[in-house]
Structures are given as C-alpha cells and as structure tokens.
N, CA, C and O atoms as CSV, one atom per row, in Angstrom:
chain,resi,resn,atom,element,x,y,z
A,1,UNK,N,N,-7.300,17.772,7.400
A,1,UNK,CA,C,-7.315,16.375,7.734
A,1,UNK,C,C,-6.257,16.150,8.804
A,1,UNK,O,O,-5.094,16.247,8.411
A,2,UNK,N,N,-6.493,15.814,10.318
A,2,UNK,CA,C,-5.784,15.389,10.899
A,2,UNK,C,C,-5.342,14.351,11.115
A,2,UNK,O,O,-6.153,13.434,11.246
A,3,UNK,N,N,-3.930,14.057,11.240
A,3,UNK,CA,C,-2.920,13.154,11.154
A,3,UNK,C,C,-1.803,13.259,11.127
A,3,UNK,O,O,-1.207,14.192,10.588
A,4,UNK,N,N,-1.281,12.292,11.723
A,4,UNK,CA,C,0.672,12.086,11.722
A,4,UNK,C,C,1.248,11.154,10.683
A,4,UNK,O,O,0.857,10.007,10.463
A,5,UNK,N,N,2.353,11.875,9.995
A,5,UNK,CA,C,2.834,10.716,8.964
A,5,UNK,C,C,3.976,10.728,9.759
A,5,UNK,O,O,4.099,11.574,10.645
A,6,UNK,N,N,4.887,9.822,9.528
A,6,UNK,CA,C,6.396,9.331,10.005
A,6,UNK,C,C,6.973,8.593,8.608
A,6,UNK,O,O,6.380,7.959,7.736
A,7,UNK,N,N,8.267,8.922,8.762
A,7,UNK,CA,C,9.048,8.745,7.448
A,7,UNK,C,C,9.848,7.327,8.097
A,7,UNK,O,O,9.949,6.843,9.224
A,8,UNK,N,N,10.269,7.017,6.933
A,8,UNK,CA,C,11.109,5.248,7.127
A,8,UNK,C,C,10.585,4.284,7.259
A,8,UNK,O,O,11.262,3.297,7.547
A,9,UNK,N,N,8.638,4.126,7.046
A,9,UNK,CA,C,8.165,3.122,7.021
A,9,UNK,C,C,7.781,2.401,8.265
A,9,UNK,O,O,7.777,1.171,8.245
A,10,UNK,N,N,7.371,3.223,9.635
A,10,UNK,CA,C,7.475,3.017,10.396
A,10,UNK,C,C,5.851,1.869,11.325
A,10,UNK,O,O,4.862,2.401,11.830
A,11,UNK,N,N,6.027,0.807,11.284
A,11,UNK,CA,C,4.728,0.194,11.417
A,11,UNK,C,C,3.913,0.185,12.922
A,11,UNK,O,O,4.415,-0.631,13.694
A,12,UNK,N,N,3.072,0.731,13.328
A,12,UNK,CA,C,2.266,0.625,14.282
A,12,UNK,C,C,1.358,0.150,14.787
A,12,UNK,O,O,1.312,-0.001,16.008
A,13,UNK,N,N,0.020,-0.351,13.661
A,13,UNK,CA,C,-0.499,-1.206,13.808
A,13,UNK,C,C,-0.860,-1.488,12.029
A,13,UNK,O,O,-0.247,-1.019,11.070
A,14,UNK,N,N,-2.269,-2.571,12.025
A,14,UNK,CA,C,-2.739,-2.937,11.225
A,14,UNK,C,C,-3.750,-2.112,10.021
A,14,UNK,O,O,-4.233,-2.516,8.963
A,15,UNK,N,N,-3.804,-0.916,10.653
A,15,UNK,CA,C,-4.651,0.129,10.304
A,15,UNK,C,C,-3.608,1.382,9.456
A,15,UNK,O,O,-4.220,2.213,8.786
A,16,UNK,N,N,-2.386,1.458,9.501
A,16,UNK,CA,C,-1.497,2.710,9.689
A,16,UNK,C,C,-1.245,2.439,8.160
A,16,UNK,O,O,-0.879,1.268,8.065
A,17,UNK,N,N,-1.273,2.819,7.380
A,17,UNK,CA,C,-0.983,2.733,5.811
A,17,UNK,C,C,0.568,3.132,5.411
A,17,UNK,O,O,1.213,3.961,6.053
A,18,UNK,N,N,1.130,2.351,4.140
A,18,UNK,CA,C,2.263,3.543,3.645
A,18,UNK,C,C,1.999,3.698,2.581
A,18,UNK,O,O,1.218,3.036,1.898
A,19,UNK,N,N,2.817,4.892,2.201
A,19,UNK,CA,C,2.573,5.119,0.820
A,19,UNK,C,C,4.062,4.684,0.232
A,19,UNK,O,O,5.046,4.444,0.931
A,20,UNK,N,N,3.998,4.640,-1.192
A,20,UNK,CA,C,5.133,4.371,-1.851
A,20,UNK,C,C,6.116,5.117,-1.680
A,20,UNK,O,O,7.137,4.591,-2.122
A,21,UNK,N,N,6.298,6.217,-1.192
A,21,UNK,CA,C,7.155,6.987,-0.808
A,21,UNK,C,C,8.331,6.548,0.555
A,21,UNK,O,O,9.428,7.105,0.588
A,22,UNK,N,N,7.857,5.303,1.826
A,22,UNK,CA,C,8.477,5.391,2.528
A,22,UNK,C,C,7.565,6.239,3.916
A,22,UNK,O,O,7.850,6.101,5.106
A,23,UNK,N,N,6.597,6.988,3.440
A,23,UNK,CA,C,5.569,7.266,4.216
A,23,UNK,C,C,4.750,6.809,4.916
A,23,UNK,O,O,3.736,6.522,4.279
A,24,UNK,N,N,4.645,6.410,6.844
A,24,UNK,CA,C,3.375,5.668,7.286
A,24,UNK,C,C,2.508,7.166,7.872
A,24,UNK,O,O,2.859,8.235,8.370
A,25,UNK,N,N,1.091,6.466,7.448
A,25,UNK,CA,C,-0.056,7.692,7.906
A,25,UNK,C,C,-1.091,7.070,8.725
A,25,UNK,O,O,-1.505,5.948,8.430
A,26,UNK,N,N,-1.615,7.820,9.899
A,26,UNK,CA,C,-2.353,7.322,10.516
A,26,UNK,C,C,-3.766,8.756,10.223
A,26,UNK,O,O,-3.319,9.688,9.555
A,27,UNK,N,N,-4.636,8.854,10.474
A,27,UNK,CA,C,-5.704,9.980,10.275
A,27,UNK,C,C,-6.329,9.575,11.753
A,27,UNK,O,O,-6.396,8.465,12.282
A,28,UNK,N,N,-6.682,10.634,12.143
A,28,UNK,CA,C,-7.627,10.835,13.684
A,28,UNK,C,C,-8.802,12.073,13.188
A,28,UNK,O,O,-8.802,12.936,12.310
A,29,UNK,N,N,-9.712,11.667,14.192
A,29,UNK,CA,C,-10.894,12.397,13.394
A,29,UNK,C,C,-11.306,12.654,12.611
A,29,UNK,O,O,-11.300,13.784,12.124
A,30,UNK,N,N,-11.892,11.558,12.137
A,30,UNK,CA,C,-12.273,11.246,10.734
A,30,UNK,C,C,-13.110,10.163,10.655
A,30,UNK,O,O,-13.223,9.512,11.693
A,31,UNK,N,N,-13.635,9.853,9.833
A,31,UNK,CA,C,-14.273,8.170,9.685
A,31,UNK,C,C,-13.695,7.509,8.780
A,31,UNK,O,O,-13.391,7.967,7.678
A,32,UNK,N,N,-13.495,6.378,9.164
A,32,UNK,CA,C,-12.424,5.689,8.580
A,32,UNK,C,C,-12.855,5.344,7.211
A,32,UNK,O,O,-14.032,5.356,6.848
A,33,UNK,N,N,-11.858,5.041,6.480
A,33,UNK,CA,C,-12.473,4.376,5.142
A,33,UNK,C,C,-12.401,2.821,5.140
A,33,UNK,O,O,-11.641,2.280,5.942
A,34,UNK,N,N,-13.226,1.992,4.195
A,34,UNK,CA,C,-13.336,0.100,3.971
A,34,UNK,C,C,-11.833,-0.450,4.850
A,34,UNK,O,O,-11.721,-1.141,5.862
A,35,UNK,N,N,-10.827,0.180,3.985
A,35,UNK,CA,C,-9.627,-0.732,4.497
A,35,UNK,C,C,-9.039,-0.200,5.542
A,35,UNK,O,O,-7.850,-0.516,5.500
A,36,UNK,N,N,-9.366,0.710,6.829
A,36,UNK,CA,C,-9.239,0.618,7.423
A,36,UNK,C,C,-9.898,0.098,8.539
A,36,UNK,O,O,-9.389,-0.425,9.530
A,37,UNK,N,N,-11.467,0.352,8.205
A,37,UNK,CA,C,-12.591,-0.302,9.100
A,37,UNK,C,C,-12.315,-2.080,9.253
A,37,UNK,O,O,-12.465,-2.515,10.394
A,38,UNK,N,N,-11.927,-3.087,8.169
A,38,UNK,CA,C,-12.171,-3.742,7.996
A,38,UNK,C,C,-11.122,-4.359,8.412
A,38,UNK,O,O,-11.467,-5.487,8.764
A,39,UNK,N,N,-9.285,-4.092,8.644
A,39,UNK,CA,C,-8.213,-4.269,9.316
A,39,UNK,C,C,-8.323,-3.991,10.870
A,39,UNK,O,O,-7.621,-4.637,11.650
A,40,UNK,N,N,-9.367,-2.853,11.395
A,40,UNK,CA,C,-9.028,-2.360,12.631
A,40,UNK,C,C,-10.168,-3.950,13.326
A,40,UNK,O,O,-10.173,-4.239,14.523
A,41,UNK,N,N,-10.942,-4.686,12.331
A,41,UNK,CA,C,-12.050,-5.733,12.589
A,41,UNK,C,C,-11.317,-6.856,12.797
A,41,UNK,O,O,-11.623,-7.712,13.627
A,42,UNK,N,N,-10.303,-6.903,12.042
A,42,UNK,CA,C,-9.266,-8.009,11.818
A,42,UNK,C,C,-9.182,-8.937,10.654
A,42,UNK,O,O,-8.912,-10.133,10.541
A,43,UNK,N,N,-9.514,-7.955,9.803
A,43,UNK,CA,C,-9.430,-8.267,8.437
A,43,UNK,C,C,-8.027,-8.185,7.768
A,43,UNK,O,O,-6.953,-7.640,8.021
A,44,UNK,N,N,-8.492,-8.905,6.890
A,44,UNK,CA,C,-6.820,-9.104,5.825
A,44,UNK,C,C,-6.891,-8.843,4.313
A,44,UNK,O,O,-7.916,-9.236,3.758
A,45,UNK,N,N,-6.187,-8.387,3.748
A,45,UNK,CA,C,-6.444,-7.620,2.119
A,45,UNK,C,C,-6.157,-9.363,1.714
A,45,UNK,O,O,-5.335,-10.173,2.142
A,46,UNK,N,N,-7.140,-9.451,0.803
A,46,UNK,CA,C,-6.900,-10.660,-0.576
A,46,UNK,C,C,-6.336,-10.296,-1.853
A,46,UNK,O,O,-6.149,-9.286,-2.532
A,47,UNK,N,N,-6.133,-11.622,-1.899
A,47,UNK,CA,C,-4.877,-11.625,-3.074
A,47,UNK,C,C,-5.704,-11.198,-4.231
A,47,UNK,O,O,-6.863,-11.571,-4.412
A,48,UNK,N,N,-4.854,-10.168,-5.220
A,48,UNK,CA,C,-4.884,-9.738,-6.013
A,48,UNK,C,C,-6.197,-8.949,-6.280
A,48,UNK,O,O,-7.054,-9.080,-7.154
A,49,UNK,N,N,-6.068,-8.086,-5.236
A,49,UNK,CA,C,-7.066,-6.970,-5.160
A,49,UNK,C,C,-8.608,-7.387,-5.327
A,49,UNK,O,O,-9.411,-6.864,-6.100
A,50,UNK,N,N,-8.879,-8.606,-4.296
A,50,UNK,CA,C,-10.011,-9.068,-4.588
A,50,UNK,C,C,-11.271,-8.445,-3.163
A,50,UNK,O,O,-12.405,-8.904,-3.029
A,51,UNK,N,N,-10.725,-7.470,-2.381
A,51,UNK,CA,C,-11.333,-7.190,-1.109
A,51,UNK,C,C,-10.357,-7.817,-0.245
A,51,UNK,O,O,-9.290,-8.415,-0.382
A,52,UNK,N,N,-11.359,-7.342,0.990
A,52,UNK,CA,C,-11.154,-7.932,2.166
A,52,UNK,C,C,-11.447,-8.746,3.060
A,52,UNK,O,O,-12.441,-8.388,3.692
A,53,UNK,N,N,-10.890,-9.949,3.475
A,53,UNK,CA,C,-11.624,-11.067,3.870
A,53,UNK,C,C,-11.022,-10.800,5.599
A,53,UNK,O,O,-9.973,-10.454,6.143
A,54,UNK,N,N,-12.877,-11.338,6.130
A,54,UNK,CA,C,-13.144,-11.470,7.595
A,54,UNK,C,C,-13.224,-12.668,7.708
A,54,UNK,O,O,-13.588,-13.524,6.901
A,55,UNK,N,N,-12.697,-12.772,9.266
A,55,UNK,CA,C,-12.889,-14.306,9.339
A,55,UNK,C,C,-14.768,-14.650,9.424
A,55,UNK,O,O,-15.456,-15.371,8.702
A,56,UNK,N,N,-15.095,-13.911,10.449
A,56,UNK,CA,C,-16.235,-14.259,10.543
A,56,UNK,C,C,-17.972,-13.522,10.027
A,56,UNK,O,O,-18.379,-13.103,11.110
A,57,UNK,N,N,-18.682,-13.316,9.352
A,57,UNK,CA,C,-19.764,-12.642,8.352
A,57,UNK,C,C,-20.304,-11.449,9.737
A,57,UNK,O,O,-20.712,-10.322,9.453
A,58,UNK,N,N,-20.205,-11.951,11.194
A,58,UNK,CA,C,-20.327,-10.879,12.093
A,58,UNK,C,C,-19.886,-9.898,11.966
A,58,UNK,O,O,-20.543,-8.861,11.868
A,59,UNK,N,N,-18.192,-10.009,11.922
A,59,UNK,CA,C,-17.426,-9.406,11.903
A,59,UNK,C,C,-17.215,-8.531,10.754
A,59,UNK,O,O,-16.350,-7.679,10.958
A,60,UNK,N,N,-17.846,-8.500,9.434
A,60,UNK,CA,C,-18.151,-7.859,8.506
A,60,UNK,C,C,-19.112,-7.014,8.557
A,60,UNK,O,O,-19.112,-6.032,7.814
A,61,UNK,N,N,-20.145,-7.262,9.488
A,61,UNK,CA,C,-21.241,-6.524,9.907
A,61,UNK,C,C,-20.984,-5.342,10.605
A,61,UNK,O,O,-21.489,-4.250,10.344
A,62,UNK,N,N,-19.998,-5.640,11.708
A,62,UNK,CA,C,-19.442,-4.808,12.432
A,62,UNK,C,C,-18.799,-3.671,12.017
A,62,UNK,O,O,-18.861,-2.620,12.654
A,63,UNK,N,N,-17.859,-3.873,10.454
A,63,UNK,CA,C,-17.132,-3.409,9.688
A,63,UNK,C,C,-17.991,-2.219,8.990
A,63,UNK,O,O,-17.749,-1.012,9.021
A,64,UNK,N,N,-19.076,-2.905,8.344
A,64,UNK,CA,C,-19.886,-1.944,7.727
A,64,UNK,C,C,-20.604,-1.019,8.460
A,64,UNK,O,O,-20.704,0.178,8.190
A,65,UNK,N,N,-21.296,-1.827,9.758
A,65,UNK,CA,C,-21.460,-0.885,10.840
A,65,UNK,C,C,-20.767,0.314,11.469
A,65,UNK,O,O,-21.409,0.967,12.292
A,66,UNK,N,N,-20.028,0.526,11.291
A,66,UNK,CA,C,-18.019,1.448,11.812
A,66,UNK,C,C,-19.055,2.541,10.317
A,66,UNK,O,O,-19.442,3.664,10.642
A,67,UNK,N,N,-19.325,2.081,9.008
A,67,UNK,CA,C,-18.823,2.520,8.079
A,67,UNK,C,C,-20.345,3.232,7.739
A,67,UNK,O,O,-20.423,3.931,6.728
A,68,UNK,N,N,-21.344,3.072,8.454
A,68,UNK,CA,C,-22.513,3.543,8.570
A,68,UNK,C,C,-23.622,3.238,8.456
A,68,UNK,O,O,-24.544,3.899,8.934
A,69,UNK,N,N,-23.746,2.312,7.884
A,69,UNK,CA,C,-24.645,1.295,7.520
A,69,UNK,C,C,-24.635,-0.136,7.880
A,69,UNK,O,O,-23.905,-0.993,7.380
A,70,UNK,N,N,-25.512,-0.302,8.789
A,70,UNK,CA,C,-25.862,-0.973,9.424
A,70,UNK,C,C,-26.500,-2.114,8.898
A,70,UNK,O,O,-27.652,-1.781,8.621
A,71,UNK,N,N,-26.269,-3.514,8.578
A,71,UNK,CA,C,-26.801,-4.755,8.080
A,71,UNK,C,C,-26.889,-5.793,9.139
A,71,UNK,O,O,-26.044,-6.026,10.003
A,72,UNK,N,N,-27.925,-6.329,8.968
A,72,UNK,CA,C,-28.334,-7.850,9.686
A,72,UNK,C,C,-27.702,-8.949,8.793
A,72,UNK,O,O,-27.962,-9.112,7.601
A,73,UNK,N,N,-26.955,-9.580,9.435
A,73,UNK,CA,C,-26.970,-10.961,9.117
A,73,UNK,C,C,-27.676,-12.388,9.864
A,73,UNK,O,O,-27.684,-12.423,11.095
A,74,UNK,N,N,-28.193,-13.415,9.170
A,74,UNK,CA,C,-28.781,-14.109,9.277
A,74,UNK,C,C,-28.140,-15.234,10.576
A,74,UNK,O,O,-27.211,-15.986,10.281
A,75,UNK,N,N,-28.470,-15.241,11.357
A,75,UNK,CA,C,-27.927,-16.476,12.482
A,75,UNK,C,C,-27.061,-17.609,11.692
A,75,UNK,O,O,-25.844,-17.645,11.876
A,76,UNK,N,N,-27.614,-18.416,10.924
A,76,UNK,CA,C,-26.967,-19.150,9.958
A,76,UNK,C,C,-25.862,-18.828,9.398
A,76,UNK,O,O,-25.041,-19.735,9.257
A,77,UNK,N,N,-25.476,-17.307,8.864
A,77,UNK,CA,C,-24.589,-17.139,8.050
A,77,UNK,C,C,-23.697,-16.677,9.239
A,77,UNK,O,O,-22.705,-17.400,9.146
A,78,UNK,N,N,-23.532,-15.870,10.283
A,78,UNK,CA,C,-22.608,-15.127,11.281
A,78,UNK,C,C,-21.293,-15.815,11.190
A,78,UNK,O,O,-20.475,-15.122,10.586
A,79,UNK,N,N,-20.807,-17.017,11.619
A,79,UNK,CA,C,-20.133,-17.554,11.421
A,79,UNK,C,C,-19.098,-18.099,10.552
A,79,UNK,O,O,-18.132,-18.778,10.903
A,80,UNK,N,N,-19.431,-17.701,9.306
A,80,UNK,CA,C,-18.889,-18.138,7.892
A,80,UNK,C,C,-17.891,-16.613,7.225
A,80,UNK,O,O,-18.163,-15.433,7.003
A,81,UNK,N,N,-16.884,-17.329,7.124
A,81,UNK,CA,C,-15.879,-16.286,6.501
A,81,UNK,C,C,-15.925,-15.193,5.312
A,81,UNK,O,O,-15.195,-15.676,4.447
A,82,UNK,N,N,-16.326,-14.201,4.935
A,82,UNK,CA,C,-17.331,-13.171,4.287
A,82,UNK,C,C,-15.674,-12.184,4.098
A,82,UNK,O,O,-14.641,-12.027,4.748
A,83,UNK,N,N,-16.193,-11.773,2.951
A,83,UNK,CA,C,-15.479,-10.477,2.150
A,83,UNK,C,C,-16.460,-9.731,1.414
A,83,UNK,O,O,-17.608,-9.876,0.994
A,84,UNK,N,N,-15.085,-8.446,1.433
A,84,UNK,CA,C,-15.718,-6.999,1.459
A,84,UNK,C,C,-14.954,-6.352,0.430
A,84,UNK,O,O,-13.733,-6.265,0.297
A,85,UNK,N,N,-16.169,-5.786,-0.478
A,85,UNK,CA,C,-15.294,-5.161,-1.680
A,85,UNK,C,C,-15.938,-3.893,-2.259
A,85,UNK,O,O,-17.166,-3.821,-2.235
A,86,UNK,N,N,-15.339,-3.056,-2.688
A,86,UNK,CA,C,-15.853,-1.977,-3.286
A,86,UNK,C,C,-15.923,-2.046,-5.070
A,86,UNK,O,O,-15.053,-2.419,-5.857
A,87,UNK,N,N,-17.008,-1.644,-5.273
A,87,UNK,CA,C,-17.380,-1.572,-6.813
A,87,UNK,C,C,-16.709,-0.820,-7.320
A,87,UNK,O,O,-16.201,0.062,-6.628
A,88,UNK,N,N,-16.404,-0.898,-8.982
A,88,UNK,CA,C,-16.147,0.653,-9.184
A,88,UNK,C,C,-17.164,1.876,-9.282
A,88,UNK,O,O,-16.836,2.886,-9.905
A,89,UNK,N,N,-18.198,1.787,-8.760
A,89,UNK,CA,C,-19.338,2.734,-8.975
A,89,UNK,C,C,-19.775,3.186,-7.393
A,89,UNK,O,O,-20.757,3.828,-7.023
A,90,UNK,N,N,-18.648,2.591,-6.601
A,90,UNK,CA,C,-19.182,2.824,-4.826
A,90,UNK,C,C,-19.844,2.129,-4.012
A,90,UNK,O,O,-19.721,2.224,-2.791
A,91,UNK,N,N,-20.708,1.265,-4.664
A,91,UNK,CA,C,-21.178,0.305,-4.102
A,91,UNK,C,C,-20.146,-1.114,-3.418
A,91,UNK,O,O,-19.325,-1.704,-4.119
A,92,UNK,N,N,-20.441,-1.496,-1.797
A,92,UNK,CA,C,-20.191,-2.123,-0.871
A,92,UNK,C,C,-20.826,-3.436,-1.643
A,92,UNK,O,O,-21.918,-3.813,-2.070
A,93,UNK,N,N,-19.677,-3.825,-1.570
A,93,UNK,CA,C,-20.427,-6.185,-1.761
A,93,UNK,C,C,-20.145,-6.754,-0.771
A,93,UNK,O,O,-18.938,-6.835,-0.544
A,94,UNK,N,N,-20.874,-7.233,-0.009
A,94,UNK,CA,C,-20.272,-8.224,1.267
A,94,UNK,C,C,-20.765,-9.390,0.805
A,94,UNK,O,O,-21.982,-9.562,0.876
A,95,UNK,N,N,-19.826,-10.526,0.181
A,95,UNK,CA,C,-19.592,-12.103,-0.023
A,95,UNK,C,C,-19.716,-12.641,1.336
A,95,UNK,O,O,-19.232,-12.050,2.302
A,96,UNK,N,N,-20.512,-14.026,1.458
A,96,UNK,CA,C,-20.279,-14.330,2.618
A,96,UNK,C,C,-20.153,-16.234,2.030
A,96,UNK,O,O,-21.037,-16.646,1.279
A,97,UNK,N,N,-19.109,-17.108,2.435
A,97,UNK,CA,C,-19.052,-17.904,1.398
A,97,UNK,C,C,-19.618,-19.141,2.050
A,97,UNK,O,O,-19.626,-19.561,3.207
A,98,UNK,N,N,-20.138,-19.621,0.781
A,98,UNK,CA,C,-21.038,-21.045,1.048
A,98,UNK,C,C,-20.340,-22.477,1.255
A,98,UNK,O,O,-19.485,-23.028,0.562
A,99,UNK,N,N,-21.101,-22.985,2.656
A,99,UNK,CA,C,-20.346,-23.874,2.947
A,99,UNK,C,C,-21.072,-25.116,2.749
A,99,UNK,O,O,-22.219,-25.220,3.183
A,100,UNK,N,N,-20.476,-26.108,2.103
A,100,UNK,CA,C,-20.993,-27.706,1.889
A,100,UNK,C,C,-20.544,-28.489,2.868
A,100,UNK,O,O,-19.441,-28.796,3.320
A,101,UNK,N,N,-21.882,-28.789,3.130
A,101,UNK,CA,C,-21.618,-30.126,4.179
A,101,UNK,C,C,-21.883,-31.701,3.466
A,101,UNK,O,O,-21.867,-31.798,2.239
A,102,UNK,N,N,-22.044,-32.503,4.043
A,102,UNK,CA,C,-21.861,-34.122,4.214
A,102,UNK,C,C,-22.726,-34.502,4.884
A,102,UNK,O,O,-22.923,-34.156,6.048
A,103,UNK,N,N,-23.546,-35.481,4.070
A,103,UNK,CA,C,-24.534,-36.083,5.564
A,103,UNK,C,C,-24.253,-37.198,4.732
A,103,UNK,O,O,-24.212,-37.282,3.504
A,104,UNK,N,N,-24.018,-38.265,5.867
A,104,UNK,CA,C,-24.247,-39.804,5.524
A,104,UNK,C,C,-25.448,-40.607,4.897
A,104,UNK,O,O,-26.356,-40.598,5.729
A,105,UNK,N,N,-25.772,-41.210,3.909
A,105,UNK,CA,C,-26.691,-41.394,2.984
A,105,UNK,C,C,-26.819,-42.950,3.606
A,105,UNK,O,O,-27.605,-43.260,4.501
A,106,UNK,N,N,-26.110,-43.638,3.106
A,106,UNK,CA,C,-25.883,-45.483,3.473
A,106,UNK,C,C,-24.359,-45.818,3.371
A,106,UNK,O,O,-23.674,-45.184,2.567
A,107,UNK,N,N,-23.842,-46.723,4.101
A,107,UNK,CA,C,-22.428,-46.868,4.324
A,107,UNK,C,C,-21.851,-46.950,2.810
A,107,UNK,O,O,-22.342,-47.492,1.819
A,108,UNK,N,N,-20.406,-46.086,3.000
A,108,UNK,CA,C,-20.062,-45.904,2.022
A,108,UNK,C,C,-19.933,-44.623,0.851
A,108,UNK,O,O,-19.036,-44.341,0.057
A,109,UNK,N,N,-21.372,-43.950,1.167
A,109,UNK,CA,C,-21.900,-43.277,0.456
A,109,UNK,C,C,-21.965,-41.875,0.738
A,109,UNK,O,O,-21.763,-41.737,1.944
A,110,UNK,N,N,-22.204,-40.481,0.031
A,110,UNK,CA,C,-22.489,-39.333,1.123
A,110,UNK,C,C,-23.248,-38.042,-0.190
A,110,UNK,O,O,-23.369,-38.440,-1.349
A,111,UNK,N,N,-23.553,-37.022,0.062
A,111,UNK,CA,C,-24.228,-36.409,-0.825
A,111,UNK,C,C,-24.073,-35.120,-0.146
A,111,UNK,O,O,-24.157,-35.023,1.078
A,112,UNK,N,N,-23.875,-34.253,-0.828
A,112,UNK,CA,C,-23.833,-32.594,-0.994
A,112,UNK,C,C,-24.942,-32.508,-0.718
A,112,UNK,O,O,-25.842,-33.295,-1.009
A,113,UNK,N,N,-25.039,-31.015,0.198
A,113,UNK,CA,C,-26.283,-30.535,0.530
A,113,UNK,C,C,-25.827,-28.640,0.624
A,113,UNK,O,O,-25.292,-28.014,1.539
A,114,UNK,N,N,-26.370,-28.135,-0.882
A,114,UNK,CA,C,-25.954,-26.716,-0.756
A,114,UNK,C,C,-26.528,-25.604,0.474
A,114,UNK,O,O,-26.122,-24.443,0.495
C-alpha cells in the first residue's frame, strides 16, 4: 500500500487522516475509500457517526461515482443536501433530505406540501 505517514499530526488537506497515535496518512494509488471520496467532494463527517453529509445530492453522486458505482439522481432532487452512510453489512445509503415548502392558500393562511 502506497503512502506517506508524517508524525506530529501534521494536516494537509481534508482527505489526509490521523490516527490516534499522532499519525497523518495520506495513500496514493489506490481507490479511495467513502470518507475519503466524500471529503475530497466536500463533504463533512456528522455528528455522532451518522455519515457524511454533502451539501448538494449531485455532489453525492459524484462521490459514489469516484467509488464505482455510478447513480442518477433525479433533476428535482440534485440540489438538496444528501448523506452518505455505510451499513454494517456494506451496503452504501445515500439520504437525500426532504424539503417542505409553503404555498399561500388565502391571506393569512398556508399549507405543507410534502
């Protein structure tokens, strides 16, 4: 497995991992794994080990795309902020989250539309 580690925690980018040791690792030639595909996208780890959230459901596409598998998303959804999580059985979940809008009914008034 090729790669450079550097000792003291040394940060390079968003992709470069440490380990508990004080260890940063970068790997070259290789295919990346979820949390790195999905940081190098511009993703961000969620709280309390819930995946990884993209800003945009494209941009998750892209992620999985890097990762080999290739998914369509729907014109409608591209735009909407989507996370990425691994099962414990290996299986990929891409959340993509639902957004409520507002339409004006009669003054005053307004109604959810899922």
């Amino acid at each position: 497995m090729a790669g450079i580690s550097l000792l003291a925690g040394t940060h390079e980018d968003e992709t470069w991992e440490q380990d508990g040791n004080g260890w940063t690792n970068c790997y070259f030639n290789q295919p990346p794994n979820l949390s790195t595909a999905a940081k190098s996208g511009g993703g961000v780890e969620a709280p309390q080990q819930r995946g990884l959230c993209l800003r945009h459901a494209e941009d998750a596409a892209a992620v999985i795309s890097v990762l080999g598998k290739p998914v369509n998303i729907p014109d409608e959804l591209r735009q909407r902020e989507a996370r990425l999580k691994t099962q414990k059985d290996g299986r990929l979940v891409l959340s993509i989250r639902k957004r409520l809008t507002t339409l004006p009914r009669k003054a005053g008034s307004a109604r959810r539309v899922n």
